[in-house]
Chimera marker file (.cmm) of the C-alpha trace (Angstrom):
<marker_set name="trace">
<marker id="1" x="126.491" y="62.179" z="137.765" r="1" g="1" b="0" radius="0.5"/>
<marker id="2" x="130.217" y="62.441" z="138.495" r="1" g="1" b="0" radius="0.5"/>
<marker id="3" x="132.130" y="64.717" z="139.893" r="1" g="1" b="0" radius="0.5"/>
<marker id="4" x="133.155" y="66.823" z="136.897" r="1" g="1" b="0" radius="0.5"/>
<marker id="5" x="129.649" y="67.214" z="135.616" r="1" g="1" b="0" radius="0.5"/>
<marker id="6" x="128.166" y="68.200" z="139.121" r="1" g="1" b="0" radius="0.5"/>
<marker id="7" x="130.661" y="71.177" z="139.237" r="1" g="1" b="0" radius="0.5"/>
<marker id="8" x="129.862" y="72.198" z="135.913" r="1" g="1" b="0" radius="0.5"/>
<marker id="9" x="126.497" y="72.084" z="137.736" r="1" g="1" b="0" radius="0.5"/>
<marker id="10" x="127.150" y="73.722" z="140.193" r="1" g="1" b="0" radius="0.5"/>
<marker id="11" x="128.970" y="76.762" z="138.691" r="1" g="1" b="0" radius="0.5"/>
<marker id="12" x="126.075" y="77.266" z="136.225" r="1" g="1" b="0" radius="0.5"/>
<marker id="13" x="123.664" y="77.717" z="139.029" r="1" g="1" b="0" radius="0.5"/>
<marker id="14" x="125.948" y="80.602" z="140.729" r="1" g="1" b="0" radius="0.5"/>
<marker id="15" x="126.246" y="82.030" z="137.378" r="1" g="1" b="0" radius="0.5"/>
<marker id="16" x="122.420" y="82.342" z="136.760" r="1" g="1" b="0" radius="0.5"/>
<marker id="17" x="122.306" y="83.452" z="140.180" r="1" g="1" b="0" radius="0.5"/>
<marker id="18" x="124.344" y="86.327" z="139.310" r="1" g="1" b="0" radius="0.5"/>
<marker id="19" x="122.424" y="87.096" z="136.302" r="1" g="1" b="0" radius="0.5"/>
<marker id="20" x="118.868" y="87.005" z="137.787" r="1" g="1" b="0" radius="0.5"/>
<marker id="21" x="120.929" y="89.567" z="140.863" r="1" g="1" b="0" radius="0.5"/>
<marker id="22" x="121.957" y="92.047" z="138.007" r="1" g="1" b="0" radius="0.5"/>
<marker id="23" x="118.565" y="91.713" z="136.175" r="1" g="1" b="0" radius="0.5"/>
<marker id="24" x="116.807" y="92.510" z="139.233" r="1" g="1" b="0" radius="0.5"/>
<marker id="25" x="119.025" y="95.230" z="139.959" r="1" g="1" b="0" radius="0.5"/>
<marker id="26" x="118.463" y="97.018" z="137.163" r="1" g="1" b="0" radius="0.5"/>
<marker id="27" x="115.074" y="96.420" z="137.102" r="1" g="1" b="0" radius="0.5"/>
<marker id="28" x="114.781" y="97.955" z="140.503" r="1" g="1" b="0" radius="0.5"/>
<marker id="29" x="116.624" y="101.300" z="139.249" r="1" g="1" b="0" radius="0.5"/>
<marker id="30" x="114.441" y="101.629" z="135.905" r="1" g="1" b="0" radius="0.5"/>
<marker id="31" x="111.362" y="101.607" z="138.747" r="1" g="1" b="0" radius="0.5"/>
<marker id="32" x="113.502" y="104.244" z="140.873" r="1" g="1" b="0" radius="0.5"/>
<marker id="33" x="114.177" y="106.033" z="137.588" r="1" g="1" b="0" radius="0.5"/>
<marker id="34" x="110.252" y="105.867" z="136.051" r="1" g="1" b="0" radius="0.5"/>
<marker id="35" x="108.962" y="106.836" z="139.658" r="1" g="1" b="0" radius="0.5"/>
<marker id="36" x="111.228" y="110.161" z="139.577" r="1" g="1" b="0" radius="0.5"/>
<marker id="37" x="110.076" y="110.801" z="135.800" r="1" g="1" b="0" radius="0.5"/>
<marker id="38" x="106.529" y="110.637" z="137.403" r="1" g="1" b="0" radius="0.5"/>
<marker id="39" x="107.402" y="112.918" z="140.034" r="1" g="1" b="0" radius="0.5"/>
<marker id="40" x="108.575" y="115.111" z="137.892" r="1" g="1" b="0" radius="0.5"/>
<marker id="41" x="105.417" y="115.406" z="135.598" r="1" g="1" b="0" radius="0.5"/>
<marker id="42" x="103.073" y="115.825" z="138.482" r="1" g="1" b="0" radius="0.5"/>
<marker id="43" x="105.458" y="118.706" z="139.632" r="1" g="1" b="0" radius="0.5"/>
<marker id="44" x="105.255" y="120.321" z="136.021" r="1" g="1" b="0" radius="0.5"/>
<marker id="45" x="101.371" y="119.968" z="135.745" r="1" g="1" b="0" radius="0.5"/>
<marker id="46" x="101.213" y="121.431" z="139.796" r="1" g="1" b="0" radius="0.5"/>
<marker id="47" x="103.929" y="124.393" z="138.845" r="1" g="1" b="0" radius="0.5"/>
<marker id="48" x="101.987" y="127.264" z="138.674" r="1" g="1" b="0" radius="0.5"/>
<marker id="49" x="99.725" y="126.719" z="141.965" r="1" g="1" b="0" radius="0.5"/>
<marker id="50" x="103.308" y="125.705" z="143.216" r="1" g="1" b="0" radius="0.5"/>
<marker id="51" x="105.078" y="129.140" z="142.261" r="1" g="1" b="0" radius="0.5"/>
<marker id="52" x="101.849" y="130.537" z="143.591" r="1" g="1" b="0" radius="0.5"/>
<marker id="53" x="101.980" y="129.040" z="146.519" r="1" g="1" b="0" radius="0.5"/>
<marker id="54" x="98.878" y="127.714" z="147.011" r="1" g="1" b="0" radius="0.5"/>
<marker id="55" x="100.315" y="124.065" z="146.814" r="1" g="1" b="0" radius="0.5"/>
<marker id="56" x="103.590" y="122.762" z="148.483" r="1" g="1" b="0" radius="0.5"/>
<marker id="57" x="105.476" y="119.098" z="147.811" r="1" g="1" b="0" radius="0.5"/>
<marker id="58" x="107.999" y="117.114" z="149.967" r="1" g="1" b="0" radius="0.5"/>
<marker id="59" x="109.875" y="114.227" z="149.689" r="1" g="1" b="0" radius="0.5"/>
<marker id="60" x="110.342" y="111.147" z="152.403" r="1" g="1" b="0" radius="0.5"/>
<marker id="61" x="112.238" y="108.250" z="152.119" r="1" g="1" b="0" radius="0.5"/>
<marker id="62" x="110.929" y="104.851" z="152.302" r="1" g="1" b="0" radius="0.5"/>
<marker id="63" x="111.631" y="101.055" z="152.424" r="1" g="1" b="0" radius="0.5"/>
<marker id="64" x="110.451" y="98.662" z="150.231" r="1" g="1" b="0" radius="0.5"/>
<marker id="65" x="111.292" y="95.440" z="150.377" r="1" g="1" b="0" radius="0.5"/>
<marker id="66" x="110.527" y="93.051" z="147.175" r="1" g="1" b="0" radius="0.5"/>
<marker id="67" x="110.994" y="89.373" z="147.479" r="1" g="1" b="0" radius="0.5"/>
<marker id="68" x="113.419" y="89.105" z="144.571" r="1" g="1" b="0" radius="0.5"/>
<marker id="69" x="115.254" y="92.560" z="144.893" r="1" g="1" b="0" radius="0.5"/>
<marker id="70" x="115.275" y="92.890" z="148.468" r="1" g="1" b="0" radius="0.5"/>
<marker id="71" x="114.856" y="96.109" z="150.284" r="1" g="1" b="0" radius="0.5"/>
<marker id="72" x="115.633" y="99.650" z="148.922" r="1" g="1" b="0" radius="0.5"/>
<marker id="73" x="114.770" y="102.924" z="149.291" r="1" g="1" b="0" radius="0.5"/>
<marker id="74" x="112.142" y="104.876" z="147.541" r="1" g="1" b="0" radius="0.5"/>
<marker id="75" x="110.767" y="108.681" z="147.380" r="1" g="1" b="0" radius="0.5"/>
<marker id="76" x="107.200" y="109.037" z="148.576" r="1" g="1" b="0" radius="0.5"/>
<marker id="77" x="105.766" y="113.056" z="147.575" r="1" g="1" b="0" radius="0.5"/>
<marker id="78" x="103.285" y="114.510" z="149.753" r="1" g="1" b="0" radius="0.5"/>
<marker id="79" x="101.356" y="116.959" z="148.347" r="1" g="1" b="0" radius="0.5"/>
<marker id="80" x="100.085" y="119.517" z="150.040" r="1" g="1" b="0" radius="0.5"/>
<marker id="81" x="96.783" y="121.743" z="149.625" r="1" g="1" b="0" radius="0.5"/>
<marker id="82" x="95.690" y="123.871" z="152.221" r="1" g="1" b="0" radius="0.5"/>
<marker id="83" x="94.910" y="121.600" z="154.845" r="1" g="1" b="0" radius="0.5"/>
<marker id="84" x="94.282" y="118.531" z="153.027" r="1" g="1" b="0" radius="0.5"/>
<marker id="85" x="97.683" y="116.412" z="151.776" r="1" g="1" b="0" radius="0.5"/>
<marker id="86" x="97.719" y="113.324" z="149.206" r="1" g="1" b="0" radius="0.5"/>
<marker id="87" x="101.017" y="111.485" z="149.408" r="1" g="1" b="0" radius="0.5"/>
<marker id="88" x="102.123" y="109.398" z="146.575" r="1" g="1" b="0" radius="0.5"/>
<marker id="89" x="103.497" y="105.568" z="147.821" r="1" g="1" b="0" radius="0.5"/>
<marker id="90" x="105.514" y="103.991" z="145.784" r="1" g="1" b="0" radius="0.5"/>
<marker id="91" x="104.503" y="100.076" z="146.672" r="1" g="1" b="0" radius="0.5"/>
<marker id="92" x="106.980" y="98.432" z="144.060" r="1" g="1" b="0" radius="0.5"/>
<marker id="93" x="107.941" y="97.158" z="140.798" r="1" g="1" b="0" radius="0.5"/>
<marker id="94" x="107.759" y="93.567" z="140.880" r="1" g="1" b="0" radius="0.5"/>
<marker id="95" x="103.421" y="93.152" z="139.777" r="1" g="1" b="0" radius="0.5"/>
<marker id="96" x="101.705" y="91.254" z="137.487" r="1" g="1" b="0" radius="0.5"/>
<marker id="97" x="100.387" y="93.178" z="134.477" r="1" g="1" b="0" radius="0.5"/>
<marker id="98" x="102.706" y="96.480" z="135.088" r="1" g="1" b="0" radius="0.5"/>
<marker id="99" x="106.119" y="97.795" z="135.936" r="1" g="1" b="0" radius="0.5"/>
<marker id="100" x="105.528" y="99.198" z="138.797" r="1" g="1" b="0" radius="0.5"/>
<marker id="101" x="102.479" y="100.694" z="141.502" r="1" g="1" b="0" radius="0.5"/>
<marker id="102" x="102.497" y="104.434" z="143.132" r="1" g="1" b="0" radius="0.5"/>
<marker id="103" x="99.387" y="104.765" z="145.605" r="1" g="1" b="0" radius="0.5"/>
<marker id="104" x="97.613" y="108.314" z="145.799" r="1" g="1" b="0" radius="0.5"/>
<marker id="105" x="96.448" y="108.586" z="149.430" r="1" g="1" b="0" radius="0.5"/>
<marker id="106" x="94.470" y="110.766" z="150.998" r="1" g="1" b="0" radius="0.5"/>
<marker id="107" x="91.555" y="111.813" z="153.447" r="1" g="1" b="0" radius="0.5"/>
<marker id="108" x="89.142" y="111.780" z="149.736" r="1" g="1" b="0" radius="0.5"/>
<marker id="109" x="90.125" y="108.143" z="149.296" r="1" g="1" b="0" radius="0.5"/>
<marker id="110" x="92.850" y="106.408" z="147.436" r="1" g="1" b="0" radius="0.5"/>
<marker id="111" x="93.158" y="105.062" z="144.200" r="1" g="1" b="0" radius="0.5"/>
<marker id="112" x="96.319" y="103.418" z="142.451" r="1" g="1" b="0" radius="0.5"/>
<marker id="113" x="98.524" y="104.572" z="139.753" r="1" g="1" b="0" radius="0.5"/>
<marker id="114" x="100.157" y="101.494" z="137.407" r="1" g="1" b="0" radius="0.5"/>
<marker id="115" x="103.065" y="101.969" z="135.368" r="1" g="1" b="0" radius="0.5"/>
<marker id="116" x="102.325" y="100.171" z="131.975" r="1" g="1" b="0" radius="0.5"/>
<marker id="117" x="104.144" y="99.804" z="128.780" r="1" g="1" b="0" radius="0.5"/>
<marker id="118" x="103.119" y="102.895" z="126.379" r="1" g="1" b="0" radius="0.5"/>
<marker id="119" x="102.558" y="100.502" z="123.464" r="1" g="1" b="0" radius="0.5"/>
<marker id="120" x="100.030" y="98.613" z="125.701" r="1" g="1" b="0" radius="0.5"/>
<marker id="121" x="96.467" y="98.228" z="123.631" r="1" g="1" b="0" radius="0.5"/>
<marker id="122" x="94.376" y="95.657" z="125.940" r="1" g="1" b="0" radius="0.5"/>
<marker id="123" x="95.305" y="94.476" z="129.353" r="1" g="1" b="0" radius="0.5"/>
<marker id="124" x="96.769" y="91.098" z="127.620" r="1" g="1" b="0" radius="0.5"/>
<marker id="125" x="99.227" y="93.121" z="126.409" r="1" g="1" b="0" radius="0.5"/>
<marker id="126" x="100.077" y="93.529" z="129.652" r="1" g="1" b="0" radius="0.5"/>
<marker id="127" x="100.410" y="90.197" z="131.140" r="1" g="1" b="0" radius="0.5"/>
<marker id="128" x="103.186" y="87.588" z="129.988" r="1" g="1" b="0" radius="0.5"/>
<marker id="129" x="102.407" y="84.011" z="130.435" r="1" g="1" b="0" radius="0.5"/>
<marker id="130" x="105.709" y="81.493" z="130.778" r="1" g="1" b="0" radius="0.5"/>
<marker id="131" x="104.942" y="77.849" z="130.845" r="1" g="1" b="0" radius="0.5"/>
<marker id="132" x="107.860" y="75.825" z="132.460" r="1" g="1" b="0" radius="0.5"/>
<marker id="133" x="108.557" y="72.233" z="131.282" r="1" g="1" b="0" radius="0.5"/>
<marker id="134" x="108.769" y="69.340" z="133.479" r="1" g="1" b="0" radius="0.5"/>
<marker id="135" x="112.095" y="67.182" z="133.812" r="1" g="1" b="0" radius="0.5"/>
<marker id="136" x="111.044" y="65.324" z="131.106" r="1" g="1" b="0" radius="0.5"/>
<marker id="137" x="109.421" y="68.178" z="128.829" r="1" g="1" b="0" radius="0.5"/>
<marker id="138" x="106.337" y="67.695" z="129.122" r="1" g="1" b="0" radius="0.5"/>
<marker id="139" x="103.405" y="70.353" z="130.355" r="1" g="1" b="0" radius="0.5"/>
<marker id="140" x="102.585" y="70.044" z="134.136" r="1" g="1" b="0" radius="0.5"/>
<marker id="141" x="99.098" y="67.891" z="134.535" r="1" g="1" b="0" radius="0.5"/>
<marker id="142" x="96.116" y="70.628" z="134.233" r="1" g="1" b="0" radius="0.5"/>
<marker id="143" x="93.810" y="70.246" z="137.398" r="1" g="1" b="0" radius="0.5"/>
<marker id="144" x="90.241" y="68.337" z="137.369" r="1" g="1" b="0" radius="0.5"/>
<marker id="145" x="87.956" y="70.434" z="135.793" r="1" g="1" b="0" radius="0.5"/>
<marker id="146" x="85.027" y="70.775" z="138.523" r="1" g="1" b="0" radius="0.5"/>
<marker id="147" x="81.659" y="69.696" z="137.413" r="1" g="1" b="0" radius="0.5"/>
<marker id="148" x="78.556" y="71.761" z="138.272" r="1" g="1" b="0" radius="0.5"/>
<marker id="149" x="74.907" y="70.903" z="138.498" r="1" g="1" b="0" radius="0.5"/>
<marker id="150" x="72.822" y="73.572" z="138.348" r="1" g="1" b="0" radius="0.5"/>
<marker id="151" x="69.424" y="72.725" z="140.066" r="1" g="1" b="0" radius="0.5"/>
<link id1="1" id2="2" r="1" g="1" b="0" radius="0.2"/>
<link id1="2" id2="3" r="1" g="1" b="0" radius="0.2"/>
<link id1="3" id2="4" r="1" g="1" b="0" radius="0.2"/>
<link id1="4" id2="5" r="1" g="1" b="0" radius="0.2"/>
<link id1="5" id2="6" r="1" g="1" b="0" radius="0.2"/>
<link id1="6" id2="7" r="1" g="1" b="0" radius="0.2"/>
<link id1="7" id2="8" r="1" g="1" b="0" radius="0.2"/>
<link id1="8" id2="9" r="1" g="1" b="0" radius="0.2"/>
<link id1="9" id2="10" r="1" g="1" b="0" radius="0.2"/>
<link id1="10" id2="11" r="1" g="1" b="0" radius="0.2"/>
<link id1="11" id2="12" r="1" g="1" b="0" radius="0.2"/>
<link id1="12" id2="13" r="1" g="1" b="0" radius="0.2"/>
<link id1="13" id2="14" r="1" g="1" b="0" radius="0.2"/>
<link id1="14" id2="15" r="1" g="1" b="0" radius="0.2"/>
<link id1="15" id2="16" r="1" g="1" b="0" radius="0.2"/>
<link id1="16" id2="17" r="1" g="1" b="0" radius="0.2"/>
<link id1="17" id2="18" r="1" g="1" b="0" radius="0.2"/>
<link id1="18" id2="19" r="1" g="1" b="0" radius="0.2"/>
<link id1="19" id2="20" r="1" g="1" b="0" radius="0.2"/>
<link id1="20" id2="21" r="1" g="1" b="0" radius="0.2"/>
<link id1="21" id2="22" r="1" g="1" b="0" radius="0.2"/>
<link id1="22" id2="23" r="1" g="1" b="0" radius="0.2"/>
<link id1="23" id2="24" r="1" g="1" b="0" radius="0.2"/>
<link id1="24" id2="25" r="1" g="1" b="0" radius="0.2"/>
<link id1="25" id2="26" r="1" g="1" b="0" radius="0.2"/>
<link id1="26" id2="27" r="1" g="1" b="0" radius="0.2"/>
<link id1="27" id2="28" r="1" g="1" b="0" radius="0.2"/>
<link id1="28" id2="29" r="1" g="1" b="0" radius="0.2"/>
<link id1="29" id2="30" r="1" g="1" b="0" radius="0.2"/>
<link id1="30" id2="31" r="1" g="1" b="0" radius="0.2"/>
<link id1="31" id2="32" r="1" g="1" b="0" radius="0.2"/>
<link id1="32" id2="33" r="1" g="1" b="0" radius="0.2"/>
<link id1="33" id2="34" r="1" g="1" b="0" radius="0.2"/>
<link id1="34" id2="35" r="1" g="1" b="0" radius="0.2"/>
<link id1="35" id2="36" r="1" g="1" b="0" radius="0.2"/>
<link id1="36" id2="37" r="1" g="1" b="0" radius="0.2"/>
<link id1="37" id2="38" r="1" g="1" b="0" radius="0.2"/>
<link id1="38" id2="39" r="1" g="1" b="0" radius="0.2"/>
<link id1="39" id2="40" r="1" g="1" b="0" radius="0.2"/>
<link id1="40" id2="41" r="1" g="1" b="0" radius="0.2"/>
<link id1="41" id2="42" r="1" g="1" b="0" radius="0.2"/>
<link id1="42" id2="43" r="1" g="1" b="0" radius="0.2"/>
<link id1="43" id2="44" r="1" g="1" b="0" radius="0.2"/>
<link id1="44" id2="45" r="1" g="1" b="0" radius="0.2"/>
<link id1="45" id2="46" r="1" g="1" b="0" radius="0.2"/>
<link id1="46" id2="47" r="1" g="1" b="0" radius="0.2"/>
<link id1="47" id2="48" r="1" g="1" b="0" radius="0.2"/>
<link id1="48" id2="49" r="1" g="1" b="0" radius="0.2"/>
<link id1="49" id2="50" r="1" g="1" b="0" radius="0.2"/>
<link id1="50" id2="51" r="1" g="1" b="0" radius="0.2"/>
<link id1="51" id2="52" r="1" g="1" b="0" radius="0.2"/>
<link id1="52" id2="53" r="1" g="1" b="0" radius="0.2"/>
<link id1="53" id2="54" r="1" g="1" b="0" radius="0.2"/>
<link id1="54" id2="55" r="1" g="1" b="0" radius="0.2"/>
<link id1="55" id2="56" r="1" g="1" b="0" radius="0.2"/>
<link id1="56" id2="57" r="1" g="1" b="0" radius="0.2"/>
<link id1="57" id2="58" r="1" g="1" b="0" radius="0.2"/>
<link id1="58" id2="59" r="1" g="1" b="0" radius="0.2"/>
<link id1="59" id2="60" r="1" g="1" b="0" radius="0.2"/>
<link id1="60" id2="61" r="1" g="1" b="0" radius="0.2"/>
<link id1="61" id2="62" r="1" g="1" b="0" radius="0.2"/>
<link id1="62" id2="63" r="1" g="1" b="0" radius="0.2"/>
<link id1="63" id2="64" r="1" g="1" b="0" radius="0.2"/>
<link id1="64" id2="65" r="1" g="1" b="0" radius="0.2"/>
<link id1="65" id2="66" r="1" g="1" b="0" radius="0.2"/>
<link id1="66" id2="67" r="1" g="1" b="0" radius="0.2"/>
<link id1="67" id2="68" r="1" g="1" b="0" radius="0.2"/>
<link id1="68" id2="69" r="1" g="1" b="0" radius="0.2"/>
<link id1="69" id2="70" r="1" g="1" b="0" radius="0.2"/>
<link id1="70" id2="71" r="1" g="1" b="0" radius="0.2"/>
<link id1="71" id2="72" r="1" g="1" b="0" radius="0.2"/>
<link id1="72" id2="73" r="1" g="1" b="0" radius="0.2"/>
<link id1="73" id2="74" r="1" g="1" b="0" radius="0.2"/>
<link id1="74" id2="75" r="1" g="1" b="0" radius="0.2"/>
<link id1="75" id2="76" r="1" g="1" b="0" radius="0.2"/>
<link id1="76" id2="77" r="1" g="1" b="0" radius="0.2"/>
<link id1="77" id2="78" r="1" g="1" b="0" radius="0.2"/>
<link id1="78" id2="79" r="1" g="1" b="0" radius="0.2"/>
<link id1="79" id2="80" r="1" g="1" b="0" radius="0.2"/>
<link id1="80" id2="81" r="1" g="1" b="0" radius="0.2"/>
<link id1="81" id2="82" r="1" g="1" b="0" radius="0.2"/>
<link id1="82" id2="83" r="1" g="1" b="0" radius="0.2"/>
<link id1="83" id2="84" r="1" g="1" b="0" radius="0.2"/>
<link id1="84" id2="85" r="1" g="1" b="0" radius="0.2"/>
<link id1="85" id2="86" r="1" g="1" b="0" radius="0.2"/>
<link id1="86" id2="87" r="1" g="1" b="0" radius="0.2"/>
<link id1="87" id2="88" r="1" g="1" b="0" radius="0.2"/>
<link id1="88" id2="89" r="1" g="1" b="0" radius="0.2"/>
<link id1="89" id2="90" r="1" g="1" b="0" radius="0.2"/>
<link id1="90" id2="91" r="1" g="1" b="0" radius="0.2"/>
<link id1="91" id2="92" r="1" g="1" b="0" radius="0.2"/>
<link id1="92" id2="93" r="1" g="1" b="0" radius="0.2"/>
<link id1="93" id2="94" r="1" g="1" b="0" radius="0.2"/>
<link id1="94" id2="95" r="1" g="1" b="0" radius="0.2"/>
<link id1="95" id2="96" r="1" g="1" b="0" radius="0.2"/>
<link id1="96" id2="97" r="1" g="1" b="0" radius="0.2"/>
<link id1="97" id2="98" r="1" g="1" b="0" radius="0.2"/>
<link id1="98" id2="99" r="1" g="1" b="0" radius="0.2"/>
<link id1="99" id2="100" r="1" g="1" b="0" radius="0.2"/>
<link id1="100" id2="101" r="1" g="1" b="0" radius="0.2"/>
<link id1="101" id2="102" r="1" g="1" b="0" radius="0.2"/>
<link id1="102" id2="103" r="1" g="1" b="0" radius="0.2"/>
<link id1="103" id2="104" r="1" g="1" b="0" radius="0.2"/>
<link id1="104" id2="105" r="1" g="1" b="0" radius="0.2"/>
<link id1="105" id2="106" r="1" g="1" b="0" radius="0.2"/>
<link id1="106" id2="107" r="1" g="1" b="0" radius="0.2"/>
<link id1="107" id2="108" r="1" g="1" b="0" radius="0.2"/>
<link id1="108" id2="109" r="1" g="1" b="0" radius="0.2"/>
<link id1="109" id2="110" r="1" g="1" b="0" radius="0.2"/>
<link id1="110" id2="111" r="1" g="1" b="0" radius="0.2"/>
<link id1="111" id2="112" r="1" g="1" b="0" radius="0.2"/>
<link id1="112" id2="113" r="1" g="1" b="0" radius="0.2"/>
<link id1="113" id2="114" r="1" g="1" b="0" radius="0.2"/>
<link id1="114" id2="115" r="1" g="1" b="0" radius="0.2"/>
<link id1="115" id2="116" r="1" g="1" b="0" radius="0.2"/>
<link id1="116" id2="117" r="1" g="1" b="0" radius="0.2"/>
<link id1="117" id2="118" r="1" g="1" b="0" radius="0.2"/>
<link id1="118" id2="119" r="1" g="1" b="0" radius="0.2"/>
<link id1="119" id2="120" r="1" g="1" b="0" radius="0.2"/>
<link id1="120" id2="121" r="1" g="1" b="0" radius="0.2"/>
<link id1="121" id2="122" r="1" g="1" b="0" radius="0.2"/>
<link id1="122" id2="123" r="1" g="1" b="0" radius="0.2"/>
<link id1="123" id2="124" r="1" g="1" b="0" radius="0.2"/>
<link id1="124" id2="125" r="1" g="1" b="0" radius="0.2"/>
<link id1="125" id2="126" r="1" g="1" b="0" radius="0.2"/>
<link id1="126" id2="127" r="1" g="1" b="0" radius="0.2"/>
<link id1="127" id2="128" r="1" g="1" b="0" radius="0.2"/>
<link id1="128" id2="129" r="1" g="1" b="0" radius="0.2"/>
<link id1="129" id2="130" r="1" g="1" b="0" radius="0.2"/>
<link id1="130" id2="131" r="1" g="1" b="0" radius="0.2"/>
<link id1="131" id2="132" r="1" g="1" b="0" radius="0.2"/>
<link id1="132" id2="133" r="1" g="1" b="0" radius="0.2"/>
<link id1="133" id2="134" r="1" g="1" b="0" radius="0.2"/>
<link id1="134" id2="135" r="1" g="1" b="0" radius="0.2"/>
<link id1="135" id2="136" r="1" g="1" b="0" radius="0.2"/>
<link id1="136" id2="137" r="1" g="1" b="0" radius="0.2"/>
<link id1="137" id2="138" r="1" g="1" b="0" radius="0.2"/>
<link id1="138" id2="139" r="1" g="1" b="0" radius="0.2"/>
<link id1="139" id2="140" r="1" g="1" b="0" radius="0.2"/>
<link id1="140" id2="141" r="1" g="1" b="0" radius="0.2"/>
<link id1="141" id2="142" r="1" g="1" b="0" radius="0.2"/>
<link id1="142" id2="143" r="1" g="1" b="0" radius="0.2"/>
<link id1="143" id2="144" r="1" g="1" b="0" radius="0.2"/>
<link id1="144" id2="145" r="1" g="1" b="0" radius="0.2"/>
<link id1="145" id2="146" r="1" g="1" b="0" radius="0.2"/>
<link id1="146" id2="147" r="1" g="1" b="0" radius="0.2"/>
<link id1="147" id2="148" r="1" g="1" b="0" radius="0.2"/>
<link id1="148" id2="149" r="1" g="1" b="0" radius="0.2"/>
<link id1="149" id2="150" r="1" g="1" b="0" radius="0.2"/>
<link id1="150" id2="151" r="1" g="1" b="0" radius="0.2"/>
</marker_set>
């Protein structure tokens, strides 16, 4: 390869580099954005107990940390009913088959709340599959199939 080429090289890897920093970005503040909008729905289904005040809500900050986004902060709600709370984690955004992960916790149990696509019909909707080519395009080698005898 000479020199000229290898720059060229070189400068489109920091470029992609850039773009994968800015697609992360703003794939961390959609998350921020679609955890607030859930916030706010739980808040507006809650209201009336909450102007009764029967239930109380608080916000913390947190810190996740995602391997390609790198650590932020994030609003975890406690929720509070009498003396029982259920606080709402945000884990993160970066999961196969969803957007994003919120974890209801509390002395009940916990369970998880996913953040799909609306137009979602079956969990394959869900799930993209990308198939990288080799250096010389061509599929990677599928594994051995394992044989099994049943007895």
């Amino acid at each position: 390869m000479e020199t000229k080429e290898f720059e060229q090289f070189v400068a489109s890897q920091q470029q992609e580099q850039r773009e994968t920093e800015i697609d992360r970005a703003q794939e961390r503040d959609e998350w921020l954005n679609e955890l607030q909008s859930l916030y706010d729905r739980i808040i507006g289904f809650l209201r009336p107990y909450i102007d009764a005040g029967s239930i109380s809500y608080s916000f913390a900050d947190i810190e996740l940390t995602e391997a390609e986004i790198g650590a932020y902060v994030a609003k975890r709600m406690d929720i509070r009913i009498g003396k029982q709370q259920v606080s709402l984690v945000p884990v993160g955004t970066l999961l196969i088959g969803c957007k994003g992960r919120v974890d209801a916790q509390g002395s009940a149990g916990s369970a998880q709340i996913l953040l799909v696509n609306e137009r979602a019909r079956s969990a394959a909707d869900l799930i993209k599959v990308r198939v990288s080519l080799g250096s010389k395009g061509q599929l990677p080698p599928s594994p051995p199939e394992k044989i099994v005898s049943a007895r």
